[in-house]
VOGU-3710 file (C-alpha; in Angstrom, 3 decimals, decimal comma):
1> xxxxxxxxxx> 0,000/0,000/0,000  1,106/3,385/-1,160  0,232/7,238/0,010  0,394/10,013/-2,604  0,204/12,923/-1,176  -1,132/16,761/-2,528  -1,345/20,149/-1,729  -4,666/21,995/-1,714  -5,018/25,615/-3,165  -5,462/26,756/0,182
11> xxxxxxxxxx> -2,169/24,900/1,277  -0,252/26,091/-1,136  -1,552/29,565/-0,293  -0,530/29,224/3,318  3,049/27,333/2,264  3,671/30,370/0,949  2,740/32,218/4,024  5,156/30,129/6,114  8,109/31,048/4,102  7,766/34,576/4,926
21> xxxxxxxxxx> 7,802/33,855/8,517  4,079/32,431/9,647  3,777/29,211/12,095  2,222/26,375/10,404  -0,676/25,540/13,129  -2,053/21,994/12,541  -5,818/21,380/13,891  -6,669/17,974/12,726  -6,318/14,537/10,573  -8,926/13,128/9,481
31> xxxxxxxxxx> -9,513/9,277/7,901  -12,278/9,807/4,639  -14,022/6,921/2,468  -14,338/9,313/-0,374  -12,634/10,495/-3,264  -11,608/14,199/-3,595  -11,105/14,512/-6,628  -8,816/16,986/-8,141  -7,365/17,773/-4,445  -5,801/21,459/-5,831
41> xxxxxxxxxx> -9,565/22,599/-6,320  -10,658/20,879/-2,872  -11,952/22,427/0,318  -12,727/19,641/2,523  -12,725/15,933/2,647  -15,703/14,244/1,938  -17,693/11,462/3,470  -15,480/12,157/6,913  -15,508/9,018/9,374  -13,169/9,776/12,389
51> xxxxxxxxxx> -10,743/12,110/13,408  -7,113/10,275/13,942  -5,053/11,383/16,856  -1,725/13,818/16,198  0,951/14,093/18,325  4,125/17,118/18,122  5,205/17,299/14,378  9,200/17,154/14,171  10,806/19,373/11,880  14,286/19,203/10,097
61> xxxxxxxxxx> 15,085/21,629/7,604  12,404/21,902/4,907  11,124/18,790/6,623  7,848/18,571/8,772  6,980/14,903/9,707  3,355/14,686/11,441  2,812/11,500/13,100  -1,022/10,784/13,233  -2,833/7,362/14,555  -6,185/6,011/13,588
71> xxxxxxxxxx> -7,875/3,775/16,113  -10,382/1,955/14,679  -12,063/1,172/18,100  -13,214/5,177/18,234  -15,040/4,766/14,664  -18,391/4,897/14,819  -19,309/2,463/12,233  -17,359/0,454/9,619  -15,775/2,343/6,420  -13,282/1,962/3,668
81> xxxxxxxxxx> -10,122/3,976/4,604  -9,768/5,587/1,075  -7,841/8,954/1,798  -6,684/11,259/4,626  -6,611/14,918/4,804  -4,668/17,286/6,920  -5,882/20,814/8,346  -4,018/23,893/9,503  -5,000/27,382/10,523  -4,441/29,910/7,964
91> xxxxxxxxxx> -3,962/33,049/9,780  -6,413/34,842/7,343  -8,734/32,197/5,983  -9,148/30,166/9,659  -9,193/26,313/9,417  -7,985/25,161/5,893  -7,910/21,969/4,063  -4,157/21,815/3,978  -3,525/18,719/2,047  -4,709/15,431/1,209
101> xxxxxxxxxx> -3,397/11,872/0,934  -4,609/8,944/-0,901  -4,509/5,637/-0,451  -3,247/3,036/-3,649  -6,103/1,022/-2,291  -8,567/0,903/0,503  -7,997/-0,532/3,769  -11,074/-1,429/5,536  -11,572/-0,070/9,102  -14,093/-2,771/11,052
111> xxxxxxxxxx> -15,871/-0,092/14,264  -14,736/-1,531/17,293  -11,923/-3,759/16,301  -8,518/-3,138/17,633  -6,992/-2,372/14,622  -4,209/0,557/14,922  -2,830/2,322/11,800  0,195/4,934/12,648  0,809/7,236/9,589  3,874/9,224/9,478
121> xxxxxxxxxx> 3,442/12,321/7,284  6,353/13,847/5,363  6,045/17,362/3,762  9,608/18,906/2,115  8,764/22,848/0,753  11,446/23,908/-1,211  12,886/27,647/-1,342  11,394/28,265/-4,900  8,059/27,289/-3,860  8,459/24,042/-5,846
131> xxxxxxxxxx> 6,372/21,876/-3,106  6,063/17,971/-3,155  4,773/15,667/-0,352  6,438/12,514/0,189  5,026/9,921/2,696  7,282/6,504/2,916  4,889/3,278/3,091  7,198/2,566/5,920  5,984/5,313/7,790  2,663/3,182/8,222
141> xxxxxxxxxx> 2,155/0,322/10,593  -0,175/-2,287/9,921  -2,308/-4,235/11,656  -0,183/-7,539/11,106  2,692/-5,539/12,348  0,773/-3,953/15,062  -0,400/-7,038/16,625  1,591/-8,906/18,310  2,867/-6,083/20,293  -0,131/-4,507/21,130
151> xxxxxxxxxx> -1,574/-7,426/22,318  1,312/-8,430/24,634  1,215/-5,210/26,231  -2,587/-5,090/26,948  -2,497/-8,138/28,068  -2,750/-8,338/31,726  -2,281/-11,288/34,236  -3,978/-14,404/32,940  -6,056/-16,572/35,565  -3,497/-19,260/36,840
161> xxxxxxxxxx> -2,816/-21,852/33,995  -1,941/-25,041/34,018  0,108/-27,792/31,813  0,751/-31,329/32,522  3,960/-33,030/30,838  6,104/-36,108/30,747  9,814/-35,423/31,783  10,495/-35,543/28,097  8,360/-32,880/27,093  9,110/-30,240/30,027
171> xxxxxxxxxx> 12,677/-28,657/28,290  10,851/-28,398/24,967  8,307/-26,879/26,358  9,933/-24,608/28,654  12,067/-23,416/25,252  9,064/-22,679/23,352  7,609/-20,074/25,880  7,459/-16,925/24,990  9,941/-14,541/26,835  7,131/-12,330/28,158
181> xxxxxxxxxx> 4,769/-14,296/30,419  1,753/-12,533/31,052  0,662/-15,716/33,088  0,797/-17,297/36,019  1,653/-21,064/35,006  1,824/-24,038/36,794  3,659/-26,890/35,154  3,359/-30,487/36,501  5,438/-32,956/35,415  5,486/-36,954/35,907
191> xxxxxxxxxx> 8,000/-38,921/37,025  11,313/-39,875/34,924  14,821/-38,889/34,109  15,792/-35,234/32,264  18,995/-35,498/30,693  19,104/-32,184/29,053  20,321/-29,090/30,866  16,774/-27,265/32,156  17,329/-23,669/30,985  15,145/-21,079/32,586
201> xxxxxxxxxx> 16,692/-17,794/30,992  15,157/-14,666/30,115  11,453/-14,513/30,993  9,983/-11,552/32,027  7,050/-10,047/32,934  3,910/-9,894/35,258  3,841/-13,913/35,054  5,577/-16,859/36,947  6,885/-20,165/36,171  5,805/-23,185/39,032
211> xxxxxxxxxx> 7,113/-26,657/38,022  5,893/-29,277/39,976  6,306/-33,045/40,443  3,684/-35,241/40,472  2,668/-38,667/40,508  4,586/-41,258/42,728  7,819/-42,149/40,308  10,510/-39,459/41,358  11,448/-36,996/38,988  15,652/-36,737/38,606
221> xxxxxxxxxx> 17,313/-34,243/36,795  21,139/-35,599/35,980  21,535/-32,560/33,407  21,403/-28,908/35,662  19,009/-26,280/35,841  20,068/-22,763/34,983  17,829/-19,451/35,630  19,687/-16,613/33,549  18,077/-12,876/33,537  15,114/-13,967/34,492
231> xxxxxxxxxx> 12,920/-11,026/35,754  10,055/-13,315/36,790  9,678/-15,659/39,861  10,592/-19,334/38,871  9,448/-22,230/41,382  11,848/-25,685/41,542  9,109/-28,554/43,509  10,124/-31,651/44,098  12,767/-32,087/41,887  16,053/-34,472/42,373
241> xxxxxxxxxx> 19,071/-33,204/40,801  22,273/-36,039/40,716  24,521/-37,610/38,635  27,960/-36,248/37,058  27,100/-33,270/36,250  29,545/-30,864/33,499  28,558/-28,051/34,917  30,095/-26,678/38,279  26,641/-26,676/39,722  23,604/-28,284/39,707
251> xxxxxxxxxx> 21,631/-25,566/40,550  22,816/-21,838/38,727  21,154/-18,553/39,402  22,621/-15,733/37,083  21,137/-12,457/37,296  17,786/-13,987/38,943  15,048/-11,614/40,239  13,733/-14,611/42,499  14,429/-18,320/42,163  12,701/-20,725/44,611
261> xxxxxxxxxx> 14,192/-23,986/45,298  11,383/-26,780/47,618  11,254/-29,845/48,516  14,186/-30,951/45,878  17,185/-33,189/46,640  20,769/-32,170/45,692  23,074/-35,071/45,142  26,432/-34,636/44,523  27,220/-38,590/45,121  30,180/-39,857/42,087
271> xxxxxxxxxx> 30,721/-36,092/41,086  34,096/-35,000/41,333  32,943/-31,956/43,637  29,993/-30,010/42,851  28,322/-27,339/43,928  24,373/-27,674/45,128  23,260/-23,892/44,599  25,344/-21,154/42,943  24,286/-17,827/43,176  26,180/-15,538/40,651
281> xxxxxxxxxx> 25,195/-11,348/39,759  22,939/-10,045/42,172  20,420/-13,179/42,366  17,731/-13,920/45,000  17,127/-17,325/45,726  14,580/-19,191/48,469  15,232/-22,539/50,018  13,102/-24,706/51,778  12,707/-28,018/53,188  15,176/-29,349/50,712
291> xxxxxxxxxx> 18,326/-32,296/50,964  21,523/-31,073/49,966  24,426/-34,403/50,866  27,620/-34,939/49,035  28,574/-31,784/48,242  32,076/-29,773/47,335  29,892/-26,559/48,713  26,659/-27,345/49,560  25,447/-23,857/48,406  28,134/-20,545/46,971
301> xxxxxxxxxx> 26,519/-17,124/46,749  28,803/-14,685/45,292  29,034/-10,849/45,131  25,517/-9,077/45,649  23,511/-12,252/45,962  21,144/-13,070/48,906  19,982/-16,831/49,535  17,780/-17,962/52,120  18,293/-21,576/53,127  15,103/-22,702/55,609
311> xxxxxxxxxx> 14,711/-25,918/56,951  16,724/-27,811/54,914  18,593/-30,913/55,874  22,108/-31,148/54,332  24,750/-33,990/55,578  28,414/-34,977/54,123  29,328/-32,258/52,062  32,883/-31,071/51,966  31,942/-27,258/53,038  28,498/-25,974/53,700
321> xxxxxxxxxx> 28,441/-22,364/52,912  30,842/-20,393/50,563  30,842/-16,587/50,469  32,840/-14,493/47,707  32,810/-10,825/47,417  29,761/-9,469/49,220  27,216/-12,818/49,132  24,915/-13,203/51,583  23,790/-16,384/53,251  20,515/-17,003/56,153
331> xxxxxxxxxx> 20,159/-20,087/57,501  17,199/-20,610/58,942  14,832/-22,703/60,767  15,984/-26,668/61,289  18,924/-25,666/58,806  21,729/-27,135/59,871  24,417/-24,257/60,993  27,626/-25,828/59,085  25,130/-27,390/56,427  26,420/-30,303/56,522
341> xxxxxxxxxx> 30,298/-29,613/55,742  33,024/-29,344/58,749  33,113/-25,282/57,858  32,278/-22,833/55,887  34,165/-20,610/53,499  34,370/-16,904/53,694  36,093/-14,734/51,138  34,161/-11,748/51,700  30,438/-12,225/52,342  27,931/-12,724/55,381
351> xxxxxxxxx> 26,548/-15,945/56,947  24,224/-15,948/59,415  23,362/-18,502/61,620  19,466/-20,048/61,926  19,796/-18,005/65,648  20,986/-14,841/63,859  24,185/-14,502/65,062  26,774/-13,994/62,365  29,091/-17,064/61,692
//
């Protein structure tokens, strides 16, 4: 779809006027299912159907661009968008017909629907009066491109929702979300083995991610899970992470708003040292009533990073709790104060015992 754009008499009347020093004064857009005819010899814009919306024209040299968006929801009835036309305040003749654009072909405009067209109107005058209107099909969003933004930012928060998968569906799954969830989502999964690394990286949004074992077989992860920028809260429930591992951790948290860890067992058994719970770059992350046992660190939170560890049990791990750089550890509840290892490691952090004093 193209826009030609003219100049009416008036217009070119009041172009003139604006060389010589007047202030082009724009009152109104409006969206026409007419034809105008010869535009030169027009005065107004026949069979009218809504007035679009203008924001603050930006000028650049001989350039004016007037941005101007039709909202089909504020029609009052259904039309054929066929032209536009553009009005100004002469400051001798009052409101003007100041130009006119036509469509290459119609575009129909359904009252009611959320249809949103954004034109961006480009006028270049030249010195010697020599005036042509450009108007880039660029300049014009379209409903298909309008879409699927529009509708992920009206969308609010869903009602909970719920999916229920086989072990071998959940990373597939998980990889096909959408980055923004607009959802609250509840994902139960059966009992099996995951293999694959779990990768929870880069949702955000009003929504949340719960995943959830059920049914009586236990559900083992021998790959790792990794949350990575995520800006939403992600639940772990139920979960059993062991095996050998190539990752340093079975549990990562980079960059996480708020990762919660429940009722999951961390096994580090036949790993050459692993780590149960990292916390790297400012991540949260909540504990509780989980197993953490044969461990290099049962849990690491490094600079900026705050985890929570309630009533967990935790038994033969090398070291329970290592610090680096400003992490932050609470152990709380029936926690175990050396979480299961002989010490803890502190390289510049806080750890706090399930009393509150400060180990």
């Amino acid at each position: 779809m193209n826009l030609t754009g003219f100049f009416t008499q008036q217009g070119l009347a009041l172009s003139a006027k604006l060389l010589s020093g007047s202030t082009l004064r724009l009152t109104r857009v409006v969206a026409g299912s007419g034809s105008t005819g010869d535009p030169l010899t027009a005065s107004s814009l026949p069979q009218i159907q809504q007035e679009l919306e203008m924001t603050v024209p930006s000028r650049s040299g001989n350039t004016v661009v007037i941005p101007a968006t039709l909202t089909a929801a504020l029609a009052s009835g259904d039309y054929q968008l066929t032209e536009l036309g553009v009005y100004a305040d002469d400051p001798d003749e009052g409101e003007i017909l100041y130009q006119v654009y036509q469509l290459s072909a119609p575009v129909a405009v359904a009252a009611g629907s959320q249809t949103v067209l954004r034109f961006y109107l480009e006028e270049t005058v030249s010195q010697d009066l020599d005036v042509t209107v450009v108007c880039s099909p660029a300049g014009l969003i379209t409903e298909a491109d309008f879409a699927p933004v529009r509708n992920k930012v009206l969308a609010g928060v869903a009602s909970n929702e719920e999916v229920h998968l086989t072990a071998e569906e959940l990373v597939p799954y998980i990889k096909s979300l959408p980055r923004m969830l607009n959802s609250y989502l509840r994902v139960y999964v059966s009992g099996g083995t995951i293999t694959e690394k779990l990768e929870l990286n880069g949702f955000y949004g009003p929504g949340r991610i719960w995943i959830q074992h059920e049914g009586s077989d236990p559900l083992t992860l021998t790959g790792c899970v990794e949350s990575w920028r995520c800006k939403v809260d992600i639940i772990l429930d139920g979960m059993t992470f062991s095996g050998a591992i190539s990752e340093d951790a079975f549990v990562t948290a980079y960059a996480a708003s708020v990762l919660t860890v429940q009722n999951c067992t961390v096994n580090g058994s036949g790993t050459s040292g692993k780590i149960g719970v990292h916390l790297r770059v400012g991540s949260t992350v909540v504990m509780i009533t989980c197993t953490l046992q044969n461990l290099k660190y049962a849990v690491q939170a490094d600079a900026s990073c705050l985890l929570s560890v309630s009533d967990t049990a935790a038994s033969s791990n090398t070291t329970g709790v290592r610090v680096y750089r400003g992490g932050i550890v609470l152990l709380c509840g029936t926690t175990p104060d050396l979480l299961g290892g002989s010490s803890h490691v502190k390289m510049g952090g806080i750890i706090a015992k399930s009393g509150g004093s400060l180990q």
